[in-house]
PDB file of N, H, CA, C and O in Angstrom:
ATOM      1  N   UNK A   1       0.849  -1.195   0.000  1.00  0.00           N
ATOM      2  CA  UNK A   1       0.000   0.000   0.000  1.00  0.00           C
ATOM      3  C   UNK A   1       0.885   1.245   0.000  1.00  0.00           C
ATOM      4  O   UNK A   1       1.578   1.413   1.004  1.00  0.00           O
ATOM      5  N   UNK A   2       0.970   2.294  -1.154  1.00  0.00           N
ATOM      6  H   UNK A   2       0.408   2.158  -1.970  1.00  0.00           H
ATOM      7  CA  UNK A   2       1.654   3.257  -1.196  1.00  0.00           C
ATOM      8  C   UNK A   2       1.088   3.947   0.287  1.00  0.00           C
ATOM      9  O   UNK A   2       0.056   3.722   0.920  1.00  0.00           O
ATOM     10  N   UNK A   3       2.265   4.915   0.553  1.00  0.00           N
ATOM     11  H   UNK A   3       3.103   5.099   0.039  1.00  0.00           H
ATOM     12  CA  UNK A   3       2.040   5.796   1.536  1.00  0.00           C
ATOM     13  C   UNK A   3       1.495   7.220   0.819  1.00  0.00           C
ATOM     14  O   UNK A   3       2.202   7.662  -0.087  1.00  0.00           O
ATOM     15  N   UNK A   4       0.361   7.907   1.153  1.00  0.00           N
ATOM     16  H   UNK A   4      -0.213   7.548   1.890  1.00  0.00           H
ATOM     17  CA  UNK A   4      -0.359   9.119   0.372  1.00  0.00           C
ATOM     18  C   UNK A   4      -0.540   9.980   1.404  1.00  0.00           C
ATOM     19  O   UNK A   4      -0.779   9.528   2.524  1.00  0.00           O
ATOM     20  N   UNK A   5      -0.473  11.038   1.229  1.00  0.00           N
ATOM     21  H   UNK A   5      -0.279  11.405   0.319  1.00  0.00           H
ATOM     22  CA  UNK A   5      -0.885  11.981   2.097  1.00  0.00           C
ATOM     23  C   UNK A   5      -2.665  12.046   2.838  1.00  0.00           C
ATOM     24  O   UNK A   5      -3.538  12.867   2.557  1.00  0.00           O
ATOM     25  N   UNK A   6      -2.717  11.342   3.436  1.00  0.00           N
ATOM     26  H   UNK A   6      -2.008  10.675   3.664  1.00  0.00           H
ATOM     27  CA  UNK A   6      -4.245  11.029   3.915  1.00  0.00           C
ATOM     28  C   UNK A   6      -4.557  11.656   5.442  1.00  0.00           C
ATOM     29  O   UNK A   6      -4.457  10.813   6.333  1.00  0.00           O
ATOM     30  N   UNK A   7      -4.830  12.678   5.769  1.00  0.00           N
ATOM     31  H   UNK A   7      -4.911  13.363   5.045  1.00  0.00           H
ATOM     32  CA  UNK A   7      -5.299  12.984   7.507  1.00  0.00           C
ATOM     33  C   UNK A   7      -5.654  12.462   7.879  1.00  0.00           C
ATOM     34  O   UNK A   7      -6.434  11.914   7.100  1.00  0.00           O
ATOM     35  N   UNK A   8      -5.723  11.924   9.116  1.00  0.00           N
ATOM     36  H   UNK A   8      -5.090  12.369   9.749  1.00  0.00           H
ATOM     37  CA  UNK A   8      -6.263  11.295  10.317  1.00  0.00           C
ATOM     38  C   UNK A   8      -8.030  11.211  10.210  1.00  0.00           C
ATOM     39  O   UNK A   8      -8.874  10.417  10.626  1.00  0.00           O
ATOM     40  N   UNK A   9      -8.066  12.673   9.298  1.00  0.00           N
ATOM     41  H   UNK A   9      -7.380  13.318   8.960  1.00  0.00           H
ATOM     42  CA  UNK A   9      -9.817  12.602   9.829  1.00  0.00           C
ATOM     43  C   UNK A   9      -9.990  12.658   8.415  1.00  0.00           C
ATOM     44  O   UNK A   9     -10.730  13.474   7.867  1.00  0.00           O
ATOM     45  N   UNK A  10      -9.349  11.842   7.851  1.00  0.00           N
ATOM     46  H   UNK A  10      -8.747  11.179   8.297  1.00  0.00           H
ATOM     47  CA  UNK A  10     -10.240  11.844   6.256  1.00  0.00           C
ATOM     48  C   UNK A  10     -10.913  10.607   6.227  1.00  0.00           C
ATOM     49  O   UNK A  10     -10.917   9.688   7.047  1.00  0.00           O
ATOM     50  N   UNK A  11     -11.578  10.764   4.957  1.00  0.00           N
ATOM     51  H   UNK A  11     -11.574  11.511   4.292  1.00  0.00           H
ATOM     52  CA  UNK A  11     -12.271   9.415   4.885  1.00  0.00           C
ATOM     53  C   UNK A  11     -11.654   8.473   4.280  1.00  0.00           C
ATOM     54  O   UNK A  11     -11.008   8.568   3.236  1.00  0.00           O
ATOM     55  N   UNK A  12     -11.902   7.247   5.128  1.00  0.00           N
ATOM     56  H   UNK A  12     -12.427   7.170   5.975  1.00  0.00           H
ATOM     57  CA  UNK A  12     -11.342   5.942   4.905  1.00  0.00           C
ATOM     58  C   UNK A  12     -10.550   5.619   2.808  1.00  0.00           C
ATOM     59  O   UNK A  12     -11.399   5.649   1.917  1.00  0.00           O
ATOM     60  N   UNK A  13      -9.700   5.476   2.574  1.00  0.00           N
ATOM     61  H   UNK A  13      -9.011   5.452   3.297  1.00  0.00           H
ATOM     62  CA  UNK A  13      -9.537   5.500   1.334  1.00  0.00           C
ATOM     63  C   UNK A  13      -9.907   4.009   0.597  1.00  0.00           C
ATOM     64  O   UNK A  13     -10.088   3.832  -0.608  1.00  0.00           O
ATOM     65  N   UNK A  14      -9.960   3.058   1.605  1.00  0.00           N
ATOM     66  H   UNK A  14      -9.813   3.201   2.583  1.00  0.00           H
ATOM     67  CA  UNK A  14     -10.551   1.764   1.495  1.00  0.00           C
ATOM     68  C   UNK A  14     -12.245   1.770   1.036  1.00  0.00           C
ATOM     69  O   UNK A  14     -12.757   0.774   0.524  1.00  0.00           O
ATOM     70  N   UNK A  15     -12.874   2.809   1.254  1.00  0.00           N
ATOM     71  H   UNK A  15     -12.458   3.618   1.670  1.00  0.00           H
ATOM     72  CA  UNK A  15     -14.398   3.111   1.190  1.00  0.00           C
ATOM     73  C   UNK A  15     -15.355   2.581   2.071  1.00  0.00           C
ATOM     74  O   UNK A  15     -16.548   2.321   1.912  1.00  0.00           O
ATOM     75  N   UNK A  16     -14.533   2.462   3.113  1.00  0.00           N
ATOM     76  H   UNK A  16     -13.564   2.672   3.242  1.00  0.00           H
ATOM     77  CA  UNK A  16     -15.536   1.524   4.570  1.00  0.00           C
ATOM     78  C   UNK A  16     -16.200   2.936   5.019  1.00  0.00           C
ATOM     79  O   UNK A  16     -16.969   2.808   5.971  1.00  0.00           O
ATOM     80  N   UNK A  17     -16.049   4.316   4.499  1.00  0.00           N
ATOM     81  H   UNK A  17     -15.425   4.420   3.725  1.00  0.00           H
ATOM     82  CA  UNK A  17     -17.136   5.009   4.771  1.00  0.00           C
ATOM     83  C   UNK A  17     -16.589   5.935   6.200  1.00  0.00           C
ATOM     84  O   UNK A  17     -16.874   7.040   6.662  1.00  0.00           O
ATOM     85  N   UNK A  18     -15.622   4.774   6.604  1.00  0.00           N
ATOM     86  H   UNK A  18     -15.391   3.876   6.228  1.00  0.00           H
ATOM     87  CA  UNK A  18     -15.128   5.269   8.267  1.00  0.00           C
ATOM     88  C   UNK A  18     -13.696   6.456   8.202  1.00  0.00           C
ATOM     89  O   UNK A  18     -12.771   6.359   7.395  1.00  0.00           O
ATOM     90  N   UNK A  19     -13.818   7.422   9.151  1.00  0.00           N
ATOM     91  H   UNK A  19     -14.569   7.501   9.806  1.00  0.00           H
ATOM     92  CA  UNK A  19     -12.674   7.795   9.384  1.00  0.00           C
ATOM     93  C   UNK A  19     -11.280   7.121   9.237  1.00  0.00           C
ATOM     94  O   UNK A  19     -11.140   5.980   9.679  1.00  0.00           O
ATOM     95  N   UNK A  20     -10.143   7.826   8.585  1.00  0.00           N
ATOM     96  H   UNK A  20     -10.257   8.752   8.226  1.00  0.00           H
ATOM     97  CA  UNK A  20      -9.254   7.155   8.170  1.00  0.00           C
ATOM     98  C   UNK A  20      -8.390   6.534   9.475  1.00  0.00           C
ATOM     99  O   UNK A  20      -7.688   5.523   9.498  1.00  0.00           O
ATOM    100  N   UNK A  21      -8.736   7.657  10.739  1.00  0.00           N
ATOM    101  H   UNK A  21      -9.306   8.479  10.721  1.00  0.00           H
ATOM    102  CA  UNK A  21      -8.252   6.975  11.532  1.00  0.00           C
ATOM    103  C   UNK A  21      -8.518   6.098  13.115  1.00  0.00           C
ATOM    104  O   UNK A  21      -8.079   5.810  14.229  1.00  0.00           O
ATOM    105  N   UNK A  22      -9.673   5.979  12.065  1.00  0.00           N
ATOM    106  H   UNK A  22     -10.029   6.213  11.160  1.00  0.00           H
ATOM    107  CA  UNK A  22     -10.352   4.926  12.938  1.00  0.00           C
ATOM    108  C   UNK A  22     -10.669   3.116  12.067  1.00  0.00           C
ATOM    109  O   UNK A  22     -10.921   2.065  12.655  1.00  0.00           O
ATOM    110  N   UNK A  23     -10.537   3.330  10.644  1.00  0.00           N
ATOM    111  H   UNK A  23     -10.332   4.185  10.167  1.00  0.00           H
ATOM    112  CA  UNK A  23     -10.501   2.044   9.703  1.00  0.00           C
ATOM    113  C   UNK A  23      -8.986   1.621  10.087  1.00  0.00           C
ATOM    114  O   UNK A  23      -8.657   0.730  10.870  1.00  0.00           O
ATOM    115  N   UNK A  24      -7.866   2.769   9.089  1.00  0.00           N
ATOM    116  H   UNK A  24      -8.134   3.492   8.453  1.00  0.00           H
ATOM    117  CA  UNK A  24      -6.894   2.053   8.555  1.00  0.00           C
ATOM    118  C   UNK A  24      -5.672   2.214   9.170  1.00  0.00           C
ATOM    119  O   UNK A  24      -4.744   1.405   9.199  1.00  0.00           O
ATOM    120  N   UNK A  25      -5.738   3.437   9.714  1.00  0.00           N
ATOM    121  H   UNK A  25      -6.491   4.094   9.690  1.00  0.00           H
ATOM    122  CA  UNK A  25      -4.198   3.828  10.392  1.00  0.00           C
ATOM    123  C   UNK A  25      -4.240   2.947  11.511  1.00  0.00           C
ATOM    124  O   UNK A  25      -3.115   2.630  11.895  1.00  0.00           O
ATOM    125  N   UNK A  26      -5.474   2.299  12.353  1.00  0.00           N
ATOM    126  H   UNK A  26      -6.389   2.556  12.041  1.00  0.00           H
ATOM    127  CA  UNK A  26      -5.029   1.246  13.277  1.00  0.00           C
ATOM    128  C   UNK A  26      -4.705  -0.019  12.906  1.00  0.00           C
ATOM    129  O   UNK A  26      -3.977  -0.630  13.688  1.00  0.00           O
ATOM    130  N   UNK A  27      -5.119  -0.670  11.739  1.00  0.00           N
ATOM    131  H   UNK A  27      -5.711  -0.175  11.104  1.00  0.00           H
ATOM    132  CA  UNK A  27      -4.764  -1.820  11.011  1.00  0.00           C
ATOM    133  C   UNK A  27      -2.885  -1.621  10.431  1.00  0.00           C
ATOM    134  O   UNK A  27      -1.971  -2.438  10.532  1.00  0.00           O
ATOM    135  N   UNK A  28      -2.877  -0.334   9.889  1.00  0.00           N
ATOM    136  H   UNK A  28      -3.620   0.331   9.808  1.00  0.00           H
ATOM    137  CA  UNK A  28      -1.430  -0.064   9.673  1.00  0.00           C
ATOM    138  C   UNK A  28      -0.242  -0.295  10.433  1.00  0.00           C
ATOM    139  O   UNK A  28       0.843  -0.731  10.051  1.00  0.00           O
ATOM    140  N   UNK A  29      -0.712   0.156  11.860  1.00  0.00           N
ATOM    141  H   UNK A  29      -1.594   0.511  12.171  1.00  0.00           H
ATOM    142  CA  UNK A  29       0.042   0.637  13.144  1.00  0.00           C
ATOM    143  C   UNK A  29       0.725  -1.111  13.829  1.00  0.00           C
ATOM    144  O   UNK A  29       1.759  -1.365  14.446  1.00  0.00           O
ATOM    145  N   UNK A  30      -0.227  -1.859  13.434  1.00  0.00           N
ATOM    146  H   UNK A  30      -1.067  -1.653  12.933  1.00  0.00           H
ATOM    147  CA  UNK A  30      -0.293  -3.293  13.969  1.00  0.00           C
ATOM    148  C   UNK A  30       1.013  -4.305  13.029  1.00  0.00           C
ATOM    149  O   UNK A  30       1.163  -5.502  13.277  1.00  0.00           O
TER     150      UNK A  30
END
């Protein structure tokens, strides 16, 4: 997964609809 400039409070780029950092940056972090 490229790294993109995405904020914390954007929307999910996956399209789960969810905050980015509440979907993906915790799946990332792991």
């Amino acid at each position: 997964m490229k790294k993109e400039k995405i904020g914390r409070n954007d929307p999910c780029p996956r399209g789960s609809g969810k905050k980015y950092k509440k979907c993906c940056l915790e799946k990332m972090e792991k």
